[in-house]
C-alpha positions as CSV (number, residue, x, y, z in Angstrom):
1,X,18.9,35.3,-4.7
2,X,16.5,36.4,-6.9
3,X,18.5,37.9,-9.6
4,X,20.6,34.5,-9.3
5,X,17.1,32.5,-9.9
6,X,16.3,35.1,-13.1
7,X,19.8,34.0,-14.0
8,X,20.0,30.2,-14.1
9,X,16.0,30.0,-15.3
10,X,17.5,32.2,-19.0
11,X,20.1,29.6,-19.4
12,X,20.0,28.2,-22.8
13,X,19.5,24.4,-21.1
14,X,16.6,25.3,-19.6
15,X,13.4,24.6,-21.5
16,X,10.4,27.0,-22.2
17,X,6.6,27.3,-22.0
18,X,4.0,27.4,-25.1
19,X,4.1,31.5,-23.4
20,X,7.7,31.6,-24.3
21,X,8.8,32.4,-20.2
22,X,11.2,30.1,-18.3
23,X,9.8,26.4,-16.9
24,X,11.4,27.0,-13.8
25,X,9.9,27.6,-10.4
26,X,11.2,28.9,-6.8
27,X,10.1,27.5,-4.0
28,X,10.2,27.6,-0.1
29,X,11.1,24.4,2.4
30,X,10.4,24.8,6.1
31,X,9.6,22.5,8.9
32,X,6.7,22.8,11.3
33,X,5.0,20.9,14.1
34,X,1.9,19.6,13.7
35,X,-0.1,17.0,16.3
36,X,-0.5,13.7,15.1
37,X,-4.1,12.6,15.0
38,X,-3.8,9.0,16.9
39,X,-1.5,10.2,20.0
40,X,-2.0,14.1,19.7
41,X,2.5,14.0,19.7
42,X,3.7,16.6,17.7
43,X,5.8,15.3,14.4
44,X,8.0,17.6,12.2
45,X,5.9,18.3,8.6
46,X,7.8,20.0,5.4
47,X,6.2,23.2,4.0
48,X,6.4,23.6,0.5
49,X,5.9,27.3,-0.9
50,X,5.7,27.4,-4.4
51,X,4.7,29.4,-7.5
52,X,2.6,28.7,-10.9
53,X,4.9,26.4,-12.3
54,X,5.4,24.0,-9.1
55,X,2.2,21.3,-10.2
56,X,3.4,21.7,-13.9
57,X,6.9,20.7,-13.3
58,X,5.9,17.3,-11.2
59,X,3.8,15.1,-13.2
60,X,3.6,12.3,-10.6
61,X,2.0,15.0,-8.2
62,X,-2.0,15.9,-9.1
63,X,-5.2,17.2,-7.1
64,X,-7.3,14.8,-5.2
65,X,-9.8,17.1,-3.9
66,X,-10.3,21.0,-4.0
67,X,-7.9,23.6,-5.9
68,X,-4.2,24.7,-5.3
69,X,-3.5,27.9,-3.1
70,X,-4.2,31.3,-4.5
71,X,-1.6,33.7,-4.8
72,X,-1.4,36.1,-2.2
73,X,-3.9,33.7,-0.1
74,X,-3.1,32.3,3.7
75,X,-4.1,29.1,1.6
76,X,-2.3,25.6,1.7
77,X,-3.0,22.0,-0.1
78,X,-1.9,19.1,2.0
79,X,-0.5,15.7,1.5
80,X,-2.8,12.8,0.9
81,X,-0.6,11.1,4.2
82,X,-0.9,14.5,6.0
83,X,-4.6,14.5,5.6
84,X,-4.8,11.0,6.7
85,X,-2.5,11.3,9.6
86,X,-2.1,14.6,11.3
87,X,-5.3,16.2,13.4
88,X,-7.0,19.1,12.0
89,X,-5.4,18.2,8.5
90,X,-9.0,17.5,6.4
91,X,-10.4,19.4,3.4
92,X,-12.1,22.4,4.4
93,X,-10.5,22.6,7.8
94,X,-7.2,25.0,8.9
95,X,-4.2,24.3,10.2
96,X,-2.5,26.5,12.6
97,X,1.5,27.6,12.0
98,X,3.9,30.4,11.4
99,X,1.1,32.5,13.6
100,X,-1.5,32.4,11.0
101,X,-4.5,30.2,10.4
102,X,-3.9,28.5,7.3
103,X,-6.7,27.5,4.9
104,X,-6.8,24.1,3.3
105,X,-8.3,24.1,-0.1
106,X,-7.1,20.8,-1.6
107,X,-5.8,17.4,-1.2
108,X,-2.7,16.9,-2.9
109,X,-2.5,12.8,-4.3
110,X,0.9,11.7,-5.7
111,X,1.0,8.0,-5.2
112,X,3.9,6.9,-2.6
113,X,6.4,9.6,-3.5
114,X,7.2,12.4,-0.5
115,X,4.6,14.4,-2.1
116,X,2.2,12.6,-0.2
117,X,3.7,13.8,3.2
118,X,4.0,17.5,2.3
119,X,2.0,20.5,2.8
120,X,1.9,23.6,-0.6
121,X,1.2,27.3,-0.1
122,X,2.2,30.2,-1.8
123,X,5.9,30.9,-1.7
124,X,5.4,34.7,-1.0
125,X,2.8,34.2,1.9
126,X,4.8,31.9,3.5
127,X,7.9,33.8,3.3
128,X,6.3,36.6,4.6
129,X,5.0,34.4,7.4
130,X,8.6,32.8,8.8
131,X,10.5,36.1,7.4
132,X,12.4,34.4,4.9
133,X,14.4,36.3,2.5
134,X,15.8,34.3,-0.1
135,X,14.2,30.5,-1.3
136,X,15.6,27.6,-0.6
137,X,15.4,25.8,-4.1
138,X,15.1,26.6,-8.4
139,X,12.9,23.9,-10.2
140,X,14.1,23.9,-13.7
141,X,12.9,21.7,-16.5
142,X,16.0,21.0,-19.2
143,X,15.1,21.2,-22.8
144,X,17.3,18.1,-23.1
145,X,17.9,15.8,-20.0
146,X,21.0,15.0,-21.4
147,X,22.0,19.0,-21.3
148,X,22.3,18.5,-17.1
149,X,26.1,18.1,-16.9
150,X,26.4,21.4,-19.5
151,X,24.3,22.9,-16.9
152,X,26.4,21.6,-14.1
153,X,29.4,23.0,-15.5
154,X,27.9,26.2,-16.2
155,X,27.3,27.1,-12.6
156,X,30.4,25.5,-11.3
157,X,32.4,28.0,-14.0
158,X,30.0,31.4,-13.2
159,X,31.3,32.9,-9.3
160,X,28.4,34.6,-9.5
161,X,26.3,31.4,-8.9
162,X,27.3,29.7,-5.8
163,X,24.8,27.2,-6.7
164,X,24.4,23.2,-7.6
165,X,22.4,21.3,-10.1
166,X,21.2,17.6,-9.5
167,X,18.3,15.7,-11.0
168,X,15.0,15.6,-9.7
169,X,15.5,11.5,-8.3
170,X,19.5,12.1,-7.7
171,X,18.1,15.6,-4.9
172,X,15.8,13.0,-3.7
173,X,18.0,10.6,-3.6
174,X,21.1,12.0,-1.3
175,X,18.1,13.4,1.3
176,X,16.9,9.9,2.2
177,X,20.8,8.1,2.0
178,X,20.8,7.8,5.5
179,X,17.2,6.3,6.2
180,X,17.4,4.0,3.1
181,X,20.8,3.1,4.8
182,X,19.3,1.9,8.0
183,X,16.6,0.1,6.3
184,X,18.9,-1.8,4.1
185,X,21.2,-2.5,6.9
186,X,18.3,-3.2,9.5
187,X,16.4,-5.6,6.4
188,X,19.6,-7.9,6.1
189,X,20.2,-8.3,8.9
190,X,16.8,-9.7,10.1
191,X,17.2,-11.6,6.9
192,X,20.1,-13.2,8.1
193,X,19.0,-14.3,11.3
194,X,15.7,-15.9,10.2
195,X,17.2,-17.3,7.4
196,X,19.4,-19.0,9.7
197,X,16.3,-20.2,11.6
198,X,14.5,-21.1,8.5
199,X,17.8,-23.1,7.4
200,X,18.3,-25.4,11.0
201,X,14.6,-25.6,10.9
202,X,14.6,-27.3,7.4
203,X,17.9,-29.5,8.5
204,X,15.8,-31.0,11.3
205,X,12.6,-31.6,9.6
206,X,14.5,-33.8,7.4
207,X,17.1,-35.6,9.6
208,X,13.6,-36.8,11.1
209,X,12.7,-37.6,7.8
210,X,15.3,-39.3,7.2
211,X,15.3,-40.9,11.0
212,X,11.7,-42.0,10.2
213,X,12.1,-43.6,6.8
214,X,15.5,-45.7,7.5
215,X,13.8,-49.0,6.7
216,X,12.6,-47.6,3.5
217,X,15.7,-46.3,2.6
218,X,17.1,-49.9,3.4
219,X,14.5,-51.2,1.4
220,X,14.9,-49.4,-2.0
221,X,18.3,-50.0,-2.0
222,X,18.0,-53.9,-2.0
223,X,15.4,-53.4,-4.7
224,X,18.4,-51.9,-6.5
225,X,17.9,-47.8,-6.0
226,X,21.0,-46.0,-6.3
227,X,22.9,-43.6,-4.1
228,X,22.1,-40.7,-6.4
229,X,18.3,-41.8,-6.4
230,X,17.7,-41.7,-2.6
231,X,20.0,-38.2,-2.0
232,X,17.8,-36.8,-5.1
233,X,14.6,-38.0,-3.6
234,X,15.4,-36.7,-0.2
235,X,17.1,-33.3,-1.8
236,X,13.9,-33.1,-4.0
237,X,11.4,-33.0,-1.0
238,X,13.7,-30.3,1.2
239,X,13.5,-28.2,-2.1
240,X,9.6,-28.4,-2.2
241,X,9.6,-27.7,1.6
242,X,11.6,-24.6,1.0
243,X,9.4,-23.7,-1.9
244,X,6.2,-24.0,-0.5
245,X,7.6,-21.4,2.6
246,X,8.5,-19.3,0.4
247,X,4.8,-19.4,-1.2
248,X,3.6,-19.2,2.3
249,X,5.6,-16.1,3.0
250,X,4.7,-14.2,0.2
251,X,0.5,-14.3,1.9
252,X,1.6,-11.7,4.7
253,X,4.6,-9.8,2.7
254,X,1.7,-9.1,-0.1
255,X,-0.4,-8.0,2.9
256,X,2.3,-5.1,3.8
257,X,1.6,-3.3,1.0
258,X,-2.0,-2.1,2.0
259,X,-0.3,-0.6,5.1
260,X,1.6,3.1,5.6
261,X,4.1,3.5,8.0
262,X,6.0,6.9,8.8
263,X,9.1,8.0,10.1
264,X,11.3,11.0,10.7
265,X,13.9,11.5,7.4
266,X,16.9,11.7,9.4
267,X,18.3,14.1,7.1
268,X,15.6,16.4,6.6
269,X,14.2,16.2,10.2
270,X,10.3,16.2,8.6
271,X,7.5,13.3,8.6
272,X,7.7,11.3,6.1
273,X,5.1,8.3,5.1
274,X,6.2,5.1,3.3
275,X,5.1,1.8,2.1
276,X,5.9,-1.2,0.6
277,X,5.6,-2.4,-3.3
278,X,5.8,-6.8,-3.8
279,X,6.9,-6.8,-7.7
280,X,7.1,-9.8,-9.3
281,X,10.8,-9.3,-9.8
282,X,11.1,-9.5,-5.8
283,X,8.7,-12.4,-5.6
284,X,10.7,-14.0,-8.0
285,X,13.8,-13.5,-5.8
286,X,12.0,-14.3,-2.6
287,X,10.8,-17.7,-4.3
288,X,14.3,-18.3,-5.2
289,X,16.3,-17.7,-1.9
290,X,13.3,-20.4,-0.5
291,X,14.7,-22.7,-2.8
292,X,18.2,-22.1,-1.9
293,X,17.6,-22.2,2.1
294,X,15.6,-25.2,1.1
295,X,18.8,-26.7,-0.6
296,X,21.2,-25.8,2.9
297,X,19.2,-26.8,4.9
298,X,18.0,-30.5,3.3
299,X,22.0,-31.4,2.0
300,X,23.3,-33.1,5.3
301,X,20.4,-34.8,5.9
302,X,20.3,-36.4,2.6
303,X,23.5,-36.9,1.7
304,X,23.2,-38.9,5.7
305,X,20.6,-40.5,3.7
306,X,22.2,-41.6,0.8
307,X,25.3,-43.1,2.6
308,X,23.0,-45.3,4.1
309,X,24.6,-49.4,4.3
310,X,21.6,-51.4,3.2
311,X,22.1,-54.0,5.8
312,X,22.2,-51.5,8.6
313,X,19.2,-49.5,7.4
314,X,17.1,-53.1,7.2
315,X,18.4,-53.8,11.1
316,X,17.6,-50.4,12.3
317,X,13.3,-51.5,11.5
């Protein structure tokens, strides 16, 4: 494996250092089982062993607190969510795996990527520690991200190389396909059903409306109101309904982003912390499908409404 690595890191496609040497970095994934701090339960935590060019090659990751690992060192650097979340996981203390007590000299912060929910030691240590003979993964950097199907094609051609290239967010990506899956699948379908709810709630707050307000309705159309003016009025109001839910909604949706919720990546088996981002994009959206519940749910009653006989609408007072 590691003449295969010293292969694919001299490709032409792959960039170089201000030292002239490779950007490219091996690295080690394992799982371990680390107790939660809230319930004590143990939860499955990915191990990360890398080398000197790991925190150069990922921009989005940075230190927090403390240093990276030495070489050679029983030394790790956790997650910002690790530290947070699993017992024994602070600055300064040690955590316990691969029978060795494991140093933790810094606090790895890299915002709500899975970053946050790893733990970094050197790769050779912690090789040595699960007797591991080959990596698991090559971090290159391309002198040209364009250059990554030329790369592709390179190892697919070269029998020596029984390996495959995919980008950084593409690897990422394919690992949580399943879990993003169930989300999506498990979000529309709640949005369905309470969409639903939110529509026959709007359809009989206005068929009372509408109950209530016959004799007004009656009324405005002997005073010459058209058809079109009382089924825009009453349409009008179920769309400013809608819209001020919506605004309502977005209070506790904004809320969700100041929490952290984990899970197990179905696909990798390991912990893996997650939250929520409201964009204004998704506001927008959200404000939008308000309006258009809003719309369902106030058209029968209004167009009810609108068909209204005035004679019949005077009597019903």
């Amino acid at each position: 494996w590691l003449g295969q690595a010293a292969t694919v890191s001299n490709l032409p496609q792959v960039a170089t250092g201000a030292d002239g040497r490779p950007l490219a970095a091996r690295e080690l994934v394992v799982l371990v089982n680390l107790p939660k701090r809230r319930d004590g339960q143990p939860a499955h935590v990915m191990v990360r062993g890398i080398d000197a060019n790991s925190l150069p090659l990922r921009p989005q990751v940075s230190l927090a607190q403390g240093r990276l690992p030495r070489p050679g060192a029983a030394e790790i650097a956790v997650g910002r969510s690790i530290a947070e979340r699993f017992a024994g996981a602070e600055f300064g203390q040690s955590l316990r795996f691969a029978g060795r007590e494991w140093a933790i000299v810094g606090v790895l912060e890299s915002g709500r990527t899975a970053f946050s929910s790893e733990i970094w030691g050197d790769g050779e240590q912690l090789m040595q520690s699960f007797r591991r003979s080959v990596f698991s993964s090559l971090l290159l950097r391309l002198r040209d991200p364009a250059e990554l199907p030329l790369l592709q094609q390179r190892l697919a051609d070269d029998p020596r190389l029984p390996l495959e290239a995919k980008g950084e967010i593409r690897f990422y990506a394919d690992q949580s396909e399943t879990l993003a899956t169930f989300l999506r699948i498990l979000g529309l379908t709640l949005t369905v059903v309470f969409s639903l709810g939110a529509v026959l709630g709007a359809m009989i707050t206005m068929y009372a409306a509408v109950a209530g307000r016959t004799v007004e309705i009656g009324t405005l159309r002997a005073l010459g109101f058209r058809r079109s003016a009382i089924l825009a009025a009453f349409l009008s109001e179920s769309l400013l309904l809608g819209l001020l839910g919506g605004v309502v909604g977005l209070v506790p949706a904004a809320a969700l982003q100041l929490l952290t919720l984990s899970t197990m990546n179905w696909q990798t088996f390991a912990e893996l912390a997650f939250g929520f981002d409201l964009t204004v994009g998704i506001a927008l959206q959200s404000l939008a499908f308000a309006l258009v519940m809003g719309l369902a749910g106030g058209l029968l009653p209004s167009l009810r409404a609108a068909r209204m006989e005035i004679v019949e609408a005077l009597r019903a007072g």
